[in-house]
Structures are given as structure tokens and as C-alpha cells.
C-alpha positions as CSV (number, residue, x, y, z in Angstrom):
1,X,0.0,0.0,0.0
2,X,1.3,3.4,-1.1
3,X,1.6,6.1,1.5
4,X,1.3,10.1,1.0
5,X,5.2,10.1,1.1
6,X,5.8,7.9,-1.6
7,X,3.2,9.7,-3.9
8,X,4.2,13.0,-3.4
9,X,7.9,12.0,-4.9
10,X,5.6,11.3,-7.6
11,X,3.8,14.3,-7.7
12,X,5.1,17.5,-9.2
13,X,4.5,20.7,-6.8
14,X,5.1,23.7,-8.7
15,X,3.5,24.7,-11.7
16,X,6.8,24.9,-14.1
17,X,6.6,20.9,-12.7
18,X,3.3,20.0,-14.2
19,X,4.1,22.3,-17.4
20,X,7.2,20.2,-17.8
21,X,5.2,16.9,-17.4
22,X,2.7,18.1,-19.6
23,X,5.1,19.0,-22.2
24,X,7.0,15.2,-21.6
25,X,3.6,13.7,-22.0
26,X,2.7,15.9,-25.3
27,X,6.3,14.8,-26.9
28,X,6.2,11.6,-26.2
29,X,2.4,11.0,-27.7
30,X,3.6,13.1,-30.8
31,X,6.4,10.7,-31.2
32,X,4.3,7.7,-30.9
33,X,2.1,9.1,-33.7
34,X,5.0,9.8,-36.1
35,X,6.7,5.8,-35.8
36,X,3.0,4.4,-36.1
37,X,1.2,6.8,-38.5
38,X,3.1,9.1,-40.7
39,X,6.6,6.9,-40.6
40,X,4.2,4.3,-42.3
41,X,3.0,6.3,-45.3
42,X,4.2,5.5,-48.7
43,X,6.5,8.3,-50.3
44,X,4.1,9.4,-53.1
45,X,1.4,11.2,-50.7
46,X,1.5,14.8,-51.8
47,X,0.9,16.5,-48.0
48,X,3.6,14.2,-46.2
49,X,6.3,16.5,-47.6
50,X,4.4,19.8,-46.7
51,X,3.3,18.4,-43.2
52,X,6.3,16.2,-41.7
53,X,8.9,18.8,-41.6
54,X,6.6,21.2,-39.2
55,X,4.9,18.0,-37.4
56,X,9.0,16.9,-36.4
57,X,9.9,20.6,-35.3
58,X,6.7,20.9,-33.5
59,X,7.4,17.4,-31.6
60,X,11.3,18.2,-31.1
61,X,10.5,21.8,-29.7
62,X,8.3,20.2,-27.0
63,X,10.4,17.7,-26.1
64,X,13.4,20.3,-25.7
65,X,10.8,22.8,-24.2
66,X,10.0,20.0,-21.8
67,X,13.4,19.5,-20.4
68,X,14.3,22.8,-19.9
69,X,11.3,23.7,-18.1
70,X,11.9,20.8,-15.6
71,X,15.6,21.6,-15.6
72,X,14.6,25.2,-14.2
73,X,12.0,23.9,-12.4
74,X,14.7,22.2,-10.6
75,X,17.3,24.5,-10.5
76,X,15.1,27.5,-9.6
77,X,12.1,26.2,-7.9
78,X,13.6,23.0,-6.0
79,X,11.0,20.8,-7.7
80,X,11.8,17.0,-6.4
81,X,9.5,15.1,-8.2
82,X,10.8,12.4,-10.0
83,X,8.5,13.0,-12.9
84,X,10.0,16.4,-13.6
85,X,13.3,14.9,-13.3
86,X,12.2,11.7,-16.0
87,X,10.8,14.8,-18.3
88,X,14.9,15.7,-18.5
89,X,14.8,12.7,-21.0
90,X,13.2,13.9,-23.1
91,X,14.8,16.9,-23.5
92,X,18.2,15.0,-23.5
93,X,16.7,13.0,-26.4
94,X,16.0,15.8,-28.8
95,X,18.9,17.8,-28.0
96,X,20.9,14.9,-29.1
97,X,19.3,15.0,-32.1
98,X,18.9,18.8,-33.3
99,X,22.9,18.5,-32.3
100,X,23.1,15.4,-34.5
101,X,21.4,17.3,-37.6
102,X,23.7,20.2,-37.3
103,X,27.1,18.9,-36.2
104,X,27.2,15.8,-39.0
105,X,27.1,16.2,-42.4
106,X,24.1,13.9,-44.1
């Protein structure tokens, strides 16, 4: 049985804490969507090419926007939730690759 103590580690308490979780959440649904659904589409539909590029910055932007809000959250606000500290993850993970798209050549 859980006790109040072990669900409040769980438990953001500041709102940076819940924007970061929320943000986490929203990557991680959007990246989801783009290995099941648009990953799958053949090459020749006409509004992948105007749509992907905008749906992938839009899903990298909150997974970076979702690590540096629990990062300050953190830092600033001594947030000691350990979902604010898994939303750092995310945030590590698309750092790594908007580093990766500019630092090697394709």
C-alpha cells in the first residue's frame, strides 16, 4: 500500500513541474504518432512533404521545451518530483538529435 510520502515524490509541486510533465507527455504522444502513422505512409502522398517537416519541429520543440522547463524547475524552484526529473529525458533526447542534424554532415 502506497503512503502520501511515496506519492508526493511522484507528484510535481510547482507549476513549471506540471508544465514540464505536460510538455513530456505531449512529446512523447507526438512521437508515438510519427513511428506508427506518418513513418508508415508511402513516399508518393502529396501533404507528407508539406506536413512532416513542421509536425517533427513541433514534436522536437516540445520535447526540448520540456526539459528545460523541468531543468529550471529544478534549478530555480527545487522541484523534487521524479517526474519532472524523468521529463529531463526527453529533453536530452532531442537535444541529441537537433545536435546530430547540425554537427554531422548527411
Amino acid at each position: 500500500m502506497k503512503t502520501d510520502s511515496s506519492q508526493s515524490m511522484w507528484r510535481p509541486s510547482t507549476k513549471l513541474g506540471w508544465w514540464s510533465v505536460r510538455l513530456a507527455a505531449a512529446f512523447v504522444i507526438l512521437m508515438v504518432i510519427n513511428n506508427t502513422i506518418f513513418m508508415r505512409l508511402p513516399e508518393d502522398v502529396t501533404w507528407r512533404v508539406t506536413v512532416l517537416p513542421f509536425y517533427g519541429i513541433f514534436m522536437m520543440l516540445c520535447g526540448l521545451t520540456a526539459g528545460i522547463v523541468g531543468l529550471v524547475a529544478v534549478i530555480r524552484q527545487h522541484e523534487r518530483s521524479r517526474l519532472v526529473w524523468l521529463t529531463m529525458l526527453p529533453g536530452l533526447f532531442a537535444l541529441f538529435f537537433i545536435l546530430g542534424e547540425f554537427l554531422v554532415p548527411h
